[in-house]
N, C-alpha and C positions, 0 to 999 in steps of 0.2 A: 719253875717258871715255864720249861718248855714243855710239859704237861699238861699245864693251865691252859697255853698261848693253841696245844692242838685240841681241845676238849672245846675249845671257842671257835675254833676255824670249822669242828665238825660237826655243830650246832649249826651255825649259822651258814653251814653250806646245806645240812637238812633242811633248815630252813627255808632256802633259796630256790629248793626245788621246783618247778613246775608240773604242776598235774593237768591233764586232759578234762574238757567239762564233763559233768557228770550225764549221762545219755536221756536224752529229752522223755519224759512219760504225758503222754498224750490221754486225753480222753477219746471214747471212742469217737465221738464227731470231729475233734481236731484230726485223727488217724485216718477217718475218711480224704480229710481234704489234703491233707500233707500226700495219701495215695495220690489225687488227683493233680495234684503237681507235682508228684513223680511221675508217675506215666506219661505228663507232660515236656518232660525233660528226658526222659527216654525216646519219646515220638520220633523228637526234635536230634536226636543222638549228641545231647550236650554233656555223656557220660556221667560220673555220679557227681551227685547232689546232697547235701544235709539239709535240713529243712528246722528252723525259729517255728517257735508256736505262733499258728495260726490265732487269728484278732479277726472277730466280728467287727462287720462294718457299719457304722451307723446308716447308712442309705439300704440297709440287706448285703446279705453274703459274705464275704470274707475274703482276707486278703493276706496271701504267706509269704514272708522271705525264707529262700533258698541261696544256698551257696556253693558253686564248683569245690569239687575234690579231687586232685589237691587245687589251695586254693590260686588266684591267681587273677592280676589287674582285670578290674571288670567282670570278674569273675560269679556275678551272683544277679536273680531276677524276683522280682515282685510280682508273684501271678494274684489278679484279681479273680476268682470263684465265686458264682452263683448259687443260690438256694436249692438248684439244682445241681449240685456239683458239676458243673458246664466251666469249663474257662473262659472269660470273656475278655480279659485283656492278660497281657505279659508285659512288662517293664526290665529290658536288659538294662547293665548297670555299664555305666560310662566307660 
């Protein structure tokens, strides 16, 4: 029985484990703009940043969430990017 009862605690604590996401693969146009909002976030010296894929905007251009590292209240911004990889707006988070 106390065999059993550790063979199930060491399953279901394998189980329980938490892994890290798996690291973003950008196409080379997402990697352009993900660059252009990092350099943005360096400028700015808001330290490191991860960066969500980039999402075409229906009106042109694009628009990326970024997130402070480590992370931390408010910690993340919404830069809108131009066709021209130009930053036109930034959205700090609350």
């Amino acid at each position: 029985m106390c065999i059993r009862l550790s063979i199930f605690l060491a399953v279901l604590l394998v189980g329980c484990t938490t892994r890290g996401p798996a690291p973003q693969q950008f196409t080379a146009e997402e990697a352009r703009i993900v660059n252009v909002a990092q350099r943005e976030v360096a400028r700015n010296g808001w330290g490191k940043a991860t960066f969500e894929r980039p999402e075409r905007r229906s009106e042109g251009g694009w628009s990326v969430l970024g997130w402070s590292v480590p992370a931390k209240p408010g910690g993340h911004w919404v830069f809108i990017i131009d066709d021209h990889e130009r930053v036109i707006q930034i959205m700090p988070g609350a």
